[in-house]
C-alpha positions in Angstrom: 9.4 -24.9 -7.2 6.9 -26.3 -9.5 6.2 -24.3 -12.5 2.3 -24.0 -11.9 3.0 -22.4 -8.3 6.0 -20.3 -9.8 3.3 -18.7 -12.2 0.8 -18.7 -9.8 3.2 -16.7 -7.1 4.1 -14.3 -9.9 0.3 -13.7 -10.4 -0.3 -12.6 -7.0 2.4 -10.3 -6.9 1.3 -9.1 -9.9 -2.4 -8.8 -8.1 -0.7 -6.9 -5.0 1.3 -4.3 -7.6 -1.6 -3.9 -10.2 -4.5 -3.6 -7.6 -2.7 -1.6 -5.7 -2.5 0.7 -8.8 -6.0 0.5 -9.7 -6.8 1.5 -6.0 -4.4 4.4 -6.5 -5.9 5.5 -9.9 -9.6 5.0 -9.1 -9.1 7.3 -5.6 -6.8 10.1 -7.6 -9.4 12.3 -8.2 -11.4 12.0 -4.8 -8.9 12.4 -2.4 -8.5 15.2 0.0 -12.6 16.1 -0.8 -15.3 14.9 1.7 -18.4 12.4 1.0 -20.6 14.6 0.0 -18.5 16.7 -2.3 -17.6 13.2 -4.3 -21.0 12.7 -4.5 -21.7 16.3 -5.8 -18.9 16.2 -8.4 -18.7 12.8 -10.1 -22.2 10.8 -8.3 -20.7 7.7 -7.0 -17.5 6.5 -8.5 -17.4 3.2 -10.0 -15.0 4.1 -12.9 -11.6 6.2 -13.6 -12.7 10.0 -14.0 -10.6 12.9 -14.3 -10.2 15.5 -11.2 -12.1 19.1 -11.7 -9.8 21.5 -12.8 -9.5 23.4 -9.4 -8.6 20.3 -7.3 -6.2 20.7 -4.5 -3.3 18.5 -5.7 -4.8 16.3 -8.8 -5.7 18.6 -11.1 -4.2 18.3 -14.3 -4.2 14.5 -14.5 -6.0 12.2 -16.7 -8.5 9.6 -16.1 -7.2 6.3 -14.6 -3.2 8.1 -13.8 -1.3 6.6 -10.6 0.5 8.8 -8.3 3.2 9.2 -6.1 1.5 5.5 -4.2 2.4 3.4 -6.9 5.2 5.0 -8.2 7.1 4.8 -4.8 5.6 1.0 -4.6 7.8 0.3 -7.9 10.6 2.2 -6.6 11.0 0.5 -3.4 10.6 -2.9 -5.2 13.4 -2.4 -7.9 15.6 -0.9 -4.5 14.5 -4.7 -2.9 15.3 -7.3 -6.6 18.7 -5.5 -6.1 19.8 -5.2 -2.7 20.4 -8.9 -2.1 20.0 -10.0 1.4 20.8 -6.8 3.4 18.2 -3.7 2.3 20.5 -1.3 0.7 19.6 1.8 3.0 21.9 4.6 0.8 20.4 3.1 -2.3 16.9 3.7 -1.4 17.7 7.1 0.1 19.0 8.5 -3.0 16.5 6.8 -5.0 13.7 8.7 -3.2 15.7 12.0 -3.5 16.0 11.4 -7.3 12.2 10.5 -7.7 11.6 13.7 -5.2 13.4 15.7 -8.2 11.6 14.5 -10.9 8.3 14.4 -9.0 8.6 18.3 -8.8 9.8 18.6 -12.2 6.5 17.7 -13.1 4.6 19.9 -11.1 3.3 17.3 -8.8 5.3 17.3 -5.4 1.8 18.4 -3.4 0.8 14.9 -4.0 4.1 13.4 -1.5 2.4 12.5 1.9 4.0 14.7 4.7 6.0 12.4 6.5 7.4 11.7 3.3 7.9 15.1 2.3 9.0 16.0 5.6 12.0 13.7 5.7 12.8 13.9 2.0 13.2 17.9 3.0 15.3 17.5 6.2 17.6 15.0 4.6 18.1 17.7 1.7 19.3 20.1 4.8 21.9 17.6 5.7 20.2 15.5 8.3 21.2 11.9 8.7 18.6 9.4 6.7 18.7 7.7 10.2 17.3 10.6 12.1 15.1 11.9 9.5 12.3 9.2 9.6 12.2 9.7 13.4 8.5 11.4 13.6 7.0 10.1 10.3 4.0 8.2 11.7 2.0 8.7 8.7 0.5 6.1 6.2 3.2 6.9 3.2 5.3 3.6 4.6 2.5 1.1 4.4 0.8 2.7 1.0 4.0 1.4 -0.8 4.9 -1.4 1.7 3.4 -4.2 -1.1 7.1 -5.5 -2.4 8.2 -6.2 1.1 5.5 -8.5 1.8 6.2 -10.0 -2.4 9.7 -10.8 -1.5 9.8 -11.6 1.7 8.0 -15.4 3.3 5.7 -14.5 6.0 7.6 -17.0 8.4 9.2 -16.3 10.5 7.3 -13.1 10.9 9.7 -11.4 12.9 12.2 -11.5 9.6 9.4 -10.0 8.3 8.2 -7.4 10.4 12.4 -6.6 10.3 12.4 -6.1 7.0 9.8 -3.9 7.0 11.2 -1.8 9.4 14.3 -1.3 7.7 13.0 0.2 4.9 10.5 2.5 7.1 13.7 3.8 8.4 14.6 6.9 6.2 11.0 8.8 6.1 9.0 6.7 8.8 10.9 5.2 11.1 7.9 5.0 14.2 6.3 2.4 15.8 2.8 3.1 14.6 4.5 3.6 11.3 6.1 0.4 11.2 3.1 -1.5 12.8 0.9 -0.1 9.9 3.5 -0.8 7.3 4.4 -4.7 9.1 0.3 -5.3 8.3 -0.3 -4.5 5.0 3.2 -6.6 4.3 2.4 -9.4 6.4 -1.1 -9.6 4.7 0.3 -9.7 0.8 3.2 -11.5 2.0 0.2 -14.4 3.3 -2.0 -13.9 0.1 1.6 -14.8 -2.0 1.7 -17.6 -0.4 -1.6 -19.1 -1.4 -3.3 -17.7 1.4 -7.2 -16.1 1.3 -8.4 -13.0 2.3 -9.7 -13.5 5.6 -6.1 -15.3 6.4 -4.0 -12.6 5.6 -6.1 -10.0 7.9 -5.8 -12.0 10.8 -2.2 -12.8 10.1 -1.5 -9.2 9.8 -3.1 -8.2 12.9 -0.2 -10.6 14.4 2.6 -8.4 12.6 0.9 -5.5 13.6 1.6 -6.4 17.3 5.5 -6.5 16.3 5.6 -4.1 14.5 4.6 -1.9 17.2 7.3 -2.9 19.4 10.3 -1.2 16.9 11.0 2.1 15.6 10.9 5.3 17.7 7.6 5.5 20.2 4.6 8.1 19.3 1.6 8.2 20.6 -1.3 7.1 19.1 -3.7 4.2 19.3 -2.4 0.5 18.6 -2.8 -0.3 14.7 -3.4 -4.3 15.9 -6.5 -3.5 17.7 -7.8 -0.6 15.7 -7.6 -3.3 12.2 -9.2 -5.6 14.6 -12.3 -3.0 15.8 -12.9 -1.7 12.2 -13.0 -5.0 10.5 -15.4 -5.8 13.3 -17.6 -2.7 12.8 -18.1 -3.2 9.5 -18.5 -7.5 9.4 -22.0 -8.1 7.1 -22.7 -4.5 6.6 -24.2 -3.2 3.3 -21.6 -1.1 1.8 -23.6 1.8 2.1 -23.6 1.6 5.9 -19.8 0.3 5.9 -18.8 3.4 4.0 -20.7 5.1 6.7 -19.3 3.8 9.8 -15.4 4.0 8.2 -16.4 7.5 7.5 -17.6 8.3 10.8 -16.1 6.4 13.1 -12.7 5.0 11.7 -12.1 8.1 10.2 -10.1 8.3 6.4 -6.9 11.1 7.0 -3.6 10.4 6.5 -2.6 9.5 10.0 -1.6 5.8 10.1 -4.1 5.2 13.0 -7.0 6.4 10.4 -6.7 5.6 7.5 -4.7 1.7 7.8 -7.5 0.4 9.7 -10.2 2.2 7.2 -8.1 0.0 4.4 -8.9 -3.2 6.2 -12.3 -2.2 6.8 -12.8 -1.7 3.5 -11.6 -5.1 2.5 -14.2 -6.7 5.2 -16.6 -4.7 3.2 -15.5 -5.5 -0.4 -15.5 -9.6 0.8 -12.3 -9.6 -0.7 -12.7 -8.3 -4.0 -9.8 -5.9 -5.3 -11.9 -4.1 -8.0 -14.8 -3.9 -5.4 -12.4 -2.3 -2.6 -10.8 0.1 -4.7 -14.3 1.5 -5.8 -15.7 1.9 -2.1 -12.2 3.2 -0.8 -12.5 6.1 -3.8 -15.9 6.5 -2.4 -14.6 7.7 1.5 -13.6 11.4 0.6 -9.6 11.7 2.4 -7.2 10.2 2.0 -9.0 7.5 -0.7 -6.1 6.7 -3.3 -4.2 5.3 -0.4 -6.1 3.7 1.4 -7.6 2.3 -2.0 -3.9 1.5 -3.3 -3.3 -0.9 0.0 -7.2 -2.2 0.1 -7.2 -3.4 -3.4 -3.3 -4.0 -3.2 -3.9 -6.7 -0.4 -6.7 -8.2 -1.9 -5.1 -8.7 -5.3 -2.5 -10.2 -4.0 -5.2 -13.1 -2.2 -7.1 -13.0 -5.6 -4.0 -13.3 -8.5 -3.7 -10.7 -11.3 -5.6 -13.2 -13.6 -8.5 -11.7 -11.4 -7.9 -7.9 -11.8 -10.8 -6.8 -13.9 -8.5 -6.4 -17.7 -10.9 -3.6 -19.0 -9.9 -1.3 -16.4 -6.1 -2.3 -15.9 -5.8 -1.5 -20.0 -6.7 2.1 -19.0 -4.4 2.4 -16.4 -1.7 5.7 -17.0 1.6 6.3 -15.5 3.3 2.5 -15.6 4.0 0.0 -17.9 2.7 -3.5 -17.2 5.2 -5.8 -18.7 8.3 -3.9 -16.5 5.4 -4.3 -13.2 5.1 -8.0 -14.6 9.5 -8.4 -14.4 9.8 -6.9 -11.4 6.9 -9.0 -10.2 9.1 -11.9 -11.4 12.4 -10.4 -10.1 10.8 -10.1 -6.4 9.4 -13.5 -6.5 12.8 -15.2 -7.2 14.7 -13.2 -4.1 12.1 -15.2 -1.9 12.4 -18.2 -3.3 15.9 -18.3 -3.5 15.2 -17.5 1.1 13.1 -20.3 1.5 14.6 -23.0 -1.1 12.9 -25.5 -2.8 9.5 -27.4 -2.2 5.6 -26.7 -2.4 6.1 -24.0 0.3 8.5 -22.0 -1.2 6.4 -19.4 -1.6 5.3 -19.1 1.8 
């Protein structure tokens, strides 16, 4: 692979890890409140604030810190740069129940997502990793899904979509979860390779569709078509009236069939821009650091790193860039080493 595409490859990971964290950050202190009480305690958000001292699960943190989003984003991608070709499944487990440790050690385990939380708890009690992700159909698979789609070419998609799957297995291991989790991957997986914005949407609306077909069944509507209707609902509205119609119609919880089509819509509404969807997604009220963390995540990996806005990635807390910028780096060689040499390599 050339040089210039090498760098270029390792800039749009970097985009899908560092926007993803700017996403995270900027939606810390709103999530969990409503619209209106967002707009009652900090006007609208356009910058890192700190939470109010008596918020539900953020209090405490400073301006512009990442939470458990971006840190299990990290976590999954150093399990990935080291498994070689076959996911190493005991790895990750016990990687998650050693974060979960130190996650309560500071005081924050009330940020974990319940599916999350839920399987992290049973597998404590014994259960078998395998059986513990069995009803986690939750959005806590595709908020840290990025590093799949970084190290894995989005051809051929069912590869893809497999991967994903494997890793959903432990804490999320449903077909709405993995559907969810297959789009956002197949989306920064597309924007790796060189593709746009609007490419890497429609493209994951195809992995959606597989996706759906693995994992144990739950009901729920199909992740393909609801990306598809909120990206439509929102086409060439004013972001006022988007936020609006995500708000009241696509709705912003944590349930996968919320809050993964509210991230696409958000993107629709940002045109692409990372910074731009990060800001309305902190904006919602919910569930707005993750839906922020895979809105901005997917766009900056269609948009580079080199077009993260620097000002507000400098006041980032909770990670350091250069060891993002390695692993970046790390994940990027595993898929070229898959696809070999040539322009494409990176697709």
């Amino acid at each position: 692979m050339p040089d210039m595409a090498l760098a270029e490859a390792i800039d749009r990971a970097m985009g899908a890890l560092i926007g993803g964290a700017l996403g995270d950050a900027l939606g810390m202190p709103t999530q969990l409140l409503s619209p209106a009480r967002i707009a009652e305690l900090y006007g609208h958000v356009e910058d890192f604030v700190a939470p109010v001292a008596d918020h539900p699960v953020s209090k405490g943190l400073a301006a512009g810190t990442v939470t458990d989003d971006t840190e299990q984003a990290l976590l999954l991608g150093r399990i990935l740069a080291v498994s070689g070709d076959r996911f190493d499944h005991t790895r990750w487990v016990n990687a998650l129940l050693d974060w979960e440790r130190e996650v309560k050690a500071r005081g924050s385990y009330d940020l974990l997502g319940p599916s999350t939380k839920r399987a992290i708890d049973a597998i404590n009690e014994g259960v078998p990793a395998e059986e513990a992700g069995r009803s986690g159909d939750t959005n806590g698979a595709a908020m840290r899904i990025a590093p799949v789609g970084i190290i894995t070419p989005l051809e051929p998609l069912d590869a893809l979509v497999a991967k994903v799957a494997e890793t959903c297995r432990a804490t999320h291991n449903t077909s709405i979860a993995i559907a969810s989790a297959a789009a956002v991957a197949a989306a920064v997986s597309c924007g790796i390779a060189g593709g746009d914005w609007r490419t890497a949407l429609d493209r994951a609306v195809v992995a959606a569709k597989q996706g759906a077909a693995l994992g144990h069944w739950v009901t729920g509507g199909d992740i393909a078509a609801r990306i598809d209707w909120a990206r439509g609902l929102v086409r060439g509205k004013a972001v006022t009236d988007g936020i609006r119609l995500i708000v009241d119609l696509v709705g912003t919880g944590v349930a996968s069939q919320e809050s993964i089509p509210a991230a696409f819509a958000v993107l629709e509404i940002a045109n692409g821009d990372p910074w731009q969807a990060a800001v309305i997604s902190a904006n919602l009220g919910g569930d707005t650091d993750t839906i922020g963390a895979i809105a901005a995540g997917m766009a900056g990996a269609c948009a580079g790193f080199s077009r993260l806005p620097r000002e507000h990635i400098a006041r980032l807390k909770g990670l350091d860039i250069a060891q993002v910028r390695g692993l970046a780096a790390d994940l990027v060689a595993v898929r070229i080493a898959k696809r070999g040499s040539g322009k494409d390599a990176a697709a």
